[in-house]
LUMZA-268654 format. One line per 8 residues: number of its first residue (from 1); their letters; for each residue x, y, z of N, C-alpha, C, O. Coordinates in steps of 0.2 Angstrom, whole numbers, plus 5000, padded with zeros to 4 digits. Each point is the difference from the previous one (the first is absolute). Layout:
// LUMZA-268654
NUM) a) X:Y:Z:X:Y:Z:X:Y:Z:X:Y:Z ~ ...
This chain:
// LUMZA-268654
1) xxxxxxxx) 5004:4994:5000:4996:5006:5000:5004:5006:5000:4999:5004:4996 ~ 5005:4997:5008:5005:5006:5000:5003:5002:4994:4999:5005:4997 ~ 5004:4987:5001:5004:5002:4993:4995:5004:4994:5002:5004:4996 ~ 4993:4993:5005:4993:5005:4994:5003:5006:5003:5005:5003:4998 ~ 4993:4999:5005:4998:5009:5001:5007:5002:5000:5001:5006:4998 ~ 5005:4990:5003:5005:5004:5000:5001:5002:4989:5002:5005:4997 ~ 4995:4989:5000:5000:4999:4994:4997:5009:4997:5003:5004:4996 ~ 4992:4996:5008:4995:5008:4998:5001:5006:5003:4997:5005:4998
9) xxxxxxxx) 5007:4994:5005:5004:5006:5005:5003:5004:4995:5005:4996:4997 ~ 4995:5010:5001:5005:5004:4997:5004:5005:5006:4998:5003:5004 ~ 5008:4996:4993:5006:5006:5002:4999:5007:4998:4998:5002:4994 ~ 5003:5003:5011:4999:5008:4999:5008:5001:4996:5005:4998:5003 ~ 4995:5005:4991:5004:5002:4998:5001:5008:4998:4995:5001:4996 ~ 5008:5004:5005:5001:5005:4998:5005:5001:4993:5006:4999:5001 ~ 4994:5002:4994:5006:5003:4995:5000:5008:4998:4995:5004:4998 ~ 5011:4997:5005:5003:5008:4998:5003:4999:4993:5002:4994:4998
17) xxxxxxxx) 4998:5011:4999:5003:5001:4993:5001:5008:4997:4996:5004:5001 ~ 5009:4998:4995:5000:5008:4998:5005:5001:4996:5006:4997:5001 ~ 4992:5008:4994:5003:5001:4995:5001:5008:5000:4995:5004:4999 ~ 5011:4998:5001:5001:5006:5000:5006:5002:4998:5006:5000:5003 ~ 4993:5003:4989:4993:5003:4999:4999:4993:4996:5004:4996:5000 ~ 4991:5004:4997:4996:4995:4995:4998:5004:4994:4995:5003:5001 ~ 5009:4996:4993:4998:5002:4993:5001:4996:4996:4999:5002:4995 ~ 5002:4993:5006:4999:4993:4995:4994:5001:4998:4995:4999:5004
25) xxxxxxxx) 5003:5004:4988:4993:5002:4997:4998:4993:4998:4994:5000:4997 ~ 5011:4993:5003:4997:4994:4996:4996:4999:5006:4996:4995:4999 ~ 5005:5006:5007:4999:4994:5005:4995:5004:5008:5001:5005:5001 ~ 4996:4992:5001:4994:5004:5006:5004:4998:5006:5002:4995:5002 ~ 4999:5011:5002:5002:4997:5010:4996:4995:5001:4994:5000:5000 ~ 5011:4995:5004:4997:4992:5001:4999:5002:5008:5005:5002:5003 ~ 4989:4998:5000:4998:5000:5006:5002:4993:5003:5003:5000:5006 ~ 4995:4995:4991:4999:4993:5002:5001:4993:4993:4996:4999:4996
33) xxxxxxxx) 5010:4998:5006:4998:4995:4996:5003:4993:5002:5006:4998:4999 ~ 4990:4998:5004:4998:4995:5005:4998:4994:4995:4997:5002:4995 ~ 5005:4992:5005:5000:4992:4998:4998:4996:5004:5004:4995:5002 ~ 4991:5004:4998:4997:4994:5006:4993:5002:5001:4997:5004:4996 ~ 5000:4993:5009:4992:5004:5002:5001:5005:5007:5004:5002:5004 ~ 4988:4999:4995:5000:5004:5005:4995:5005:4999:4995:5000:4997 ~ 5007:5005:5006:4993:5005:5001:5002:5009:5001:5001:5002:5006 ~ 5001:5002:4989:5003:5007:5003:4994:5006:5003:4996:5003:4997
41) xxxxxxxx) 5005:4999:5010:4995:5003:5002:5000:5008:4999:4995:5003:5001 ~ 5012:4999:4998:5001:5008:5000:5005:5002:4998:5005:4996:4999 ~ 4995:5012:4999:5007:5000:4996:5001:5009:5006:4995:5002:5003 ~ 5012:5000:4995:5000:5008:5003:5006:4999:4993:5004:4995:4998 ~ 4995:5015:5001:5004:5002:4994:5003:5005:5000:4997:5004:4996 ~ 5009:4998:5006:5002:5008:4998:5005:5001:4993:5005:4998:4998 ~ 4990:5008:5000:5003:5003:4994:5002:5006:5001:4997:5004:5003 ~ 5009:4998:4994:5004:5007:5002:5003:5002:4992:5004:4996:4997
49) xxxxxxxx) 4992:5010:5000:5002:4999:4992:5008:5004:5002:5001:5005:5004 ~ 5003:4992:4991:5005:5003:5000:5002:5008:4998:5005:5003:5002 ~ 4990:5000:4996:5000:5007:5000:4993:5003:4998:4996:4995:4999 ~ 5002:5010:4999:4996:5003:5001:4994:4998:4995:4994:4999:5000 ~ 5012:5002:4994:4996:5001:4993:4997:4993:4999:4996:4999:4997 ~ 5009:4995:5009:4997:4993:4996:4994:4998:5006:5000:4997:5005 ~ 4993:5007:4989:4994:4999:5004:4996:4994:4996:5002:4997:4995 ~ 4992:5003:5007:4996:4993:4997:5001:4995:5002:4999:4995:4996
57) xxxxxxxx) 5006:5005:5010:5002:4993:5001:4995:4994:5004:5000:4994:4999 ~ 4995:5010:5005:4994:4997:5000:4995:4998:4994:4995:4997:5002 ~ 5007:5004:4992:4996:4997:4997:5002:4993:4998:4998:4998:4995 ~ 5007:4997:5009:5002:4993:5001:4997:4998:4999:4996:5001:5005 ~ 5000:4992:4991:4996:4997:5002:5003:4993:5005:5006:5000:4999 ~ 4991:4996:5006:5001:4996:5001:4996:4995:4999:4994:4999:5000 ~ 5013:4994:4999:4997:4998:4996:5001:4991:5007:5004:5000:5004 ~ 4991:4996:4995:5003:4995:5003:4995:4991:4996:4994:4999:5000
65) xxxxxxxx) 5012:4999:4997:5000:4994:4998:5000:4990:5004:5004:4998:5005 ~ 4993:4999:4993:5000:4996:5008:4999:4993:4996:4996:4999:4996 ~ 5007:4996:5007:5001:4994:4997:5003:5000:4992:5005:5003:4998 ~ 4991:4992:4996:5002:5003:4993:4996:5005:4996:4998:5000:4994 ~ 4999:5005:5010:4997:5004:4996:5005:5004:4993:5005:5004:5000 ~ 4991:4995:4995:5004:5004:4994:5001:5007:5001:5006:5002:4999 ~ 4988:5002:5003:5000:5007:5003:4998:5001:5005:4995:4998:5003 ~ 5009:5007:5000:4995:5000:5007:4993:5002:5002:4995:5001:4996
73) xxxxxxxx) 5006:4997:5010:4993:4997:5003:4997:5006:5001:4994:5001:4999 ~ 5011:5003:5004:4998:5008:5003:5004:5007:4996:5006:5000:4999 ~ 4990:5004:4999:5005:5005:4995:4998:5005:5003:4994:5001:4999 ~ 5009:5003:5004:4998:5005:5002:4997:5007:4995:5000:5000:4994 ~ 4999:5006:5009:4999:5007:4995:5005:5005:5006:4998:5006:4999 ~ 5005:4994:5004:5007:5003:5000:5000:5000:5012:4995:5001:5003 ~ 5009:4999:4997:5000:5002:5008:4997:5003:5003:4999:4998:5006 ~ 4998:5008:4992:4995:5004:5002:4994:4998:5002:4996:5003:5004
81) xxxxxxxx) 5003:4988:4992:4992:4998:5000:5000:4993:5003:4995:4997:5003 ~ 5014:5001:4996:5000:4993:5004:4998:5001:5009:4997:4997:5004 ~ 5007:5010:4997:4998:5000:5007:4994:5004:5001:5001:5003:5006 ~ 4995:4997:4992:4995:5007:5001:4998:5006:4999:4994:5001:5000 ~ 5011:5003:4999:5005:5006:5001:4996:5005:4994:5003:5005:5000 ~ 4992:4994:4995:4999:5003:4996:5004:5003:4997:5006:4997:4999 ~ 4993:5011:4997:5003:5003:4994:5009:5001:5005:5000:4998:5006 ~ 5004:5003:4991:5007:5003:5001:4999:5006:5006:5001:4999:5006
89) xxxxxxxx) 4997:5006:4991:5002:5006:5004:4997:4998:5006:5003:5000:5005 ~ 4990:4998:4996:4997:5000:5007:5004:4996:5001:5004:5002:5004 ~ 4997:4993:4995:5003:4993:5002:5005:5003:5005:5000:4999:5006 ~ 5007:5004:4991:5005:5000:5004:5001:5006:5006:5003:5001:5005 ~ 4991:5003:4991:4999:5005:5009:4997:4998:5005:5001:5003:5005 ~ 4995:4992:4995:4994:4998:5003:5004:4992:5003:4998:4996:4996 ~ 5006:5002:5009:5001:4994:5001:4993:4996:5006:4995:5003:5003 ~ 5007:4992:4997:4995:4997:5004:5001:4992:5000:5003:4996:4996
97) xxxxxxxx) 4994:5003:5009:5000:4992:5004:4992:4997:5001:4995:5003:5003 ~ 5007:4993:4994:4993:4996:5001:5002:4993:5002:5006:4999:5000 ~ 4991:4998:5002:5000:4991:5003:5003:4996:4995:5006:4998:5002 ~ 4992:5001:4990:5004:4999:4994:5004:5000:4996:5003:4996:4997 ~ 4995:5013:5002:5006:5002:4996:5001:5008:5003:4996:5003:5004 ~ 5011:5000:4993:5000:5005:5002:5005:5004:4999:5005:4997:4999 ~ 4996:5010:5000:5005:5005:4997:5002:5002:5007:5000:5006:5000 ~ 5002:4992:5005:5002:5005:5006:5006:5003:4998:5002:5004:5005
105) xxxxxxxx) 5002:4996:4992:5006:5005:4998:5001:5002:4995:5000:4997:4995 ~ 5001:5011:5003:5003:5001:4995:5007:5006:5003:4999:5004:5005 ~ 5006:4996:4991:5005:5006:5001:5001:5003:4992:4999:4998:4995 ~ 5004:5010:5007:5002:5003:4995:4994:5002:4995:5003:5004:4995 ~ 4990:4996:5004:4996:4999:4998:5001:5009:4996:5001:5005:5004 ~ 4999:4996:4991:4999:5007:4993:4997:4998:4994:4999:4995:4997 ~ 4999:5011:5002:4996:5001:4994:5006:5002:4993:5003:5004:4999 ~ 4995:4990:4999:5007:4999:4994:4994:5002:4993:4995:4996:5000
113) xxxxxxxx) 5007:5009:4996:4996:5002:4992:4991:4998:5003:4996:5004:5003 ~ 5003:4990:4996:4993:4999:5001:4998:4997:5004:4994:5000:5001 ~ 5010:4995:5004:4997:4995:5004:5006:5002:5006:5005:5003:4999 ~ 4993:4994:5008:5003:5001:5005:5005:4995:5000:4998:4996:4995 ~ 5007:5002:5008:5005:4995:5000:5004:4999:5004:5003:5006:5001 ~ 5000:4988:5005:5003:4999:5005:5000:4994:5001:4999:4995:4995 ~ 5004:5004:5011:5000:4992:5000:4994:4998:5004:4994:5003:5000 ~ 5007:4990:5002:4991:4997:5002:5002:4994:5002:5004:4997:4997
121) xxxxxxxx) 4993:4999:5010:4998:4993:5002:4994:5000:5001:4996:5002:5004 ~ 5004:4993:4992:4992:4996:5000:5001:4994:5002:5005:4996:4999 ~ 4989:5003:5006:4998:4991:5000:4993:4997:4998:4995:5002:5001 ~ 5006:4992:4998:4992:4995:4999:5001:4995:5004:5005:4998:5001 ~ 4989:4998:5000:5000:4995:5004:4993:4998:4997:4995:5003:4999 ~ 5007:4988:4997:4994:4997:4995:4996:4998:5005:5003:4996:5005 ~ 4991:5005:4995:4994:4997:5006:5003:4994:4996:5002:5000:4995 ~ 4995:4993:5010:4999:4995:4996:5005:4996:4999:5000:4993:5000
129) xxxxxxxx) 5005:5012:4999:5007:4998:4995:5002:4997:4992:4995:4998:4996 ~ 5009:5001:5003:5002:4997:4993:5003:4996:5000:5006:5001:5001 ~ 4993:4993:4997:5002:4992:5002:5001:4999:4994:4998:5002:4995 ~ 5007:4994:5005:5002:4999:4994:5006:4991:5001:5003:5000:5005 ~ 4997:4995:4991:5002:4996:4999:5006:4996:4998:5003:4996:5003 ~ 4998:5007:4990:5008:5000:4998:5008:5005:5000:5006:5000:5000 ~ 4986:5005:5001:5008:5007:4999:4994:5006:5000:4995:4999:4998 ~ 5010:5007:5004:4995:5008:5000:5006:5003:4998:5006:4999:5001
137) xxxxxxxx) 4991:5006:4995:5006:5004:4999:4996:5010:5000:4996:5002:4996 ~ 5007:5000:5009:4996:5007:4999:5003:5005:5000:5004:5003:5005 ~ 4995:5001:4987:5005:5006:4998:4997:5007:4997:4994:5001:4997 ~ 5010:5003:5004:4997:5006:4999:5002:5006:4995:5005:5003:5003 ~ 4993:4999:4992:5002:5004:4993:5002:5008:5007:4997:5002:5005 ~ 5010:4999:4991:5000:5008:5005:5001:5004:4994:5005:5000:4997 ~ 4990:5002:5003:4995:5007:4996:4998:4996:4993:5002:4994:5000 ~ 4993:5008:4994:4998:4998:4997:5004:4998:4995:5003:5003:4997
145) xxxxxxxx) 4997:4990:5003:5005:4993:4994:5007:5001:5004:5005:5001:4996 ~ 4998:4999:5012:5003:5001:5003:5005:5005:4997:5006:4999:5000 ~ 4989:5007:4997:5006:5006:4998:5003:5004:5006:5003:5004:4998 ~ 4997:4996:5009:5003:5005:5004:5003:4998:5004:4997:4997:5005 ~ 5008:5004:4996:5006:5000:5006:5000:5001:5006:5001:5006:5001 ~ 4997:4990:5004:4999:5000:5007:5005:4995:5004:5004:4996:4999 ~ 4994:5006:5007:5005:4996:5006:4992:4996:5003:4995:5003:5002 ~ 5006:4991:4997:4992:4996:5001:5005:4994:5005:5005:4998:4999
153) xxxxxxxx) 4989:5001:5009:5003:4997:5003:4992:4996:5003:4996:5003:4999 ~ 5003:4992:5004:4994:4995:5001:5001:4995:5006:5006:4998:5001 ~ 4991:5001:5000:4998:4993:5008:4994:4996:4996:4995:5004:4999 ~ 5005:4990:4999:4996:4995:5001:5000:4997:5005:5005:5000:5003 ~ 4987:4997:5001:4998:4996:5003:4997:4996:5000:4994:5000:4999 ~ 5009:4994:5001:4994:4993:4998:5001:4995:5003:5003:5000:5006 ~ 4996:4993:4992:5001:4996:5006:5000:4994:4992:4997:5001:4995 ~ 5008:4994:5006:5000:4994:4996:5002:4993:5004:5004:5000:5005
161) xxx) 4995:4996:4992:4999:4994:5002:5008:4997:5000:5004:5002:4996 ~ 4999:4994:5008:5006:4998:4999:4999:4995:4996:4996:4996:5000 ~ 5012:5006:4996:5002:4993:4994:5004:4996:5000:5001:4996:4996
């Protein structure tokens, strides 16, 4: 009987990871990419654009892929919207905390030509979670078709199964 449950028990795992800066325009910041099963509960994210001009970097989508999916499972419409956070401009003056996700930090925050711009931590947490079987892989375009140069850094949290 034991040995069953110890079978379904998953381990708490955290992965840190960052790329700074990150301009590889072929390639998305890899938050998370894990081989085995399991279940990712939450992610936290800080972006710091390397300068002023390189704005829109909230328009990353995130993306997360999971067992053999051909494309991902989840695609996001840019950070602003993965966390909650609406339009850009409010978004980064207006931080905030909520139970699941939340903008509680921004630094350096300016109004650059047309949009505001600074850095930012965001987090989520998947009600439910995201369970997955053979492998997850969860990544994020930093700015639109990974055009912008940023310092992108992340905590996953999840739990898998020993192999």
């Amino acid at each position: 009987m034991e040995q069953r449950l110890v079978d379904k028990v998953g381990y708490f795992g955290a992965k840190y990871n960052k790329s700074w800066p990150i301009s590889d325009r072929n390639n998305d910041y890899v938050l998370l990419d894990y081989q085995g099963a399991g279940a990712v509960i939450g992610q936290v994210m800080t972006i710091e654009p390397v300068h002023h001009q390189a704005r829109s970097w909230w328009e990353g989508d995130l993306r997360i892929s999971i067992d053999d999916d051909k494309k991902p499972r989840f695609n996001g419409t840019g950070h602003e919207d993965e966390y909650m956070g609406g339009w850009s401009d409010f978004w980064l003056e207006n931080p905030y905390s909520q139970p699941l996700f939340g903008l509680p930090k921004t630094a350096d925050v300016r109004f650059y030509t047309t949009h505001n711009n600074g850095s930012a931590t965001v987090y989520r947490f998947w009600p439910g979670k995201i369970p997955f079987k053979k492998q997850i892989r969860i990544s994020s375009e930093h700015g639109i078709q990974n055009s912008v140069t940023a310092n992108y850094s992340s905590l996953v949290y999840y739990y898998f199964l020993p192999q």
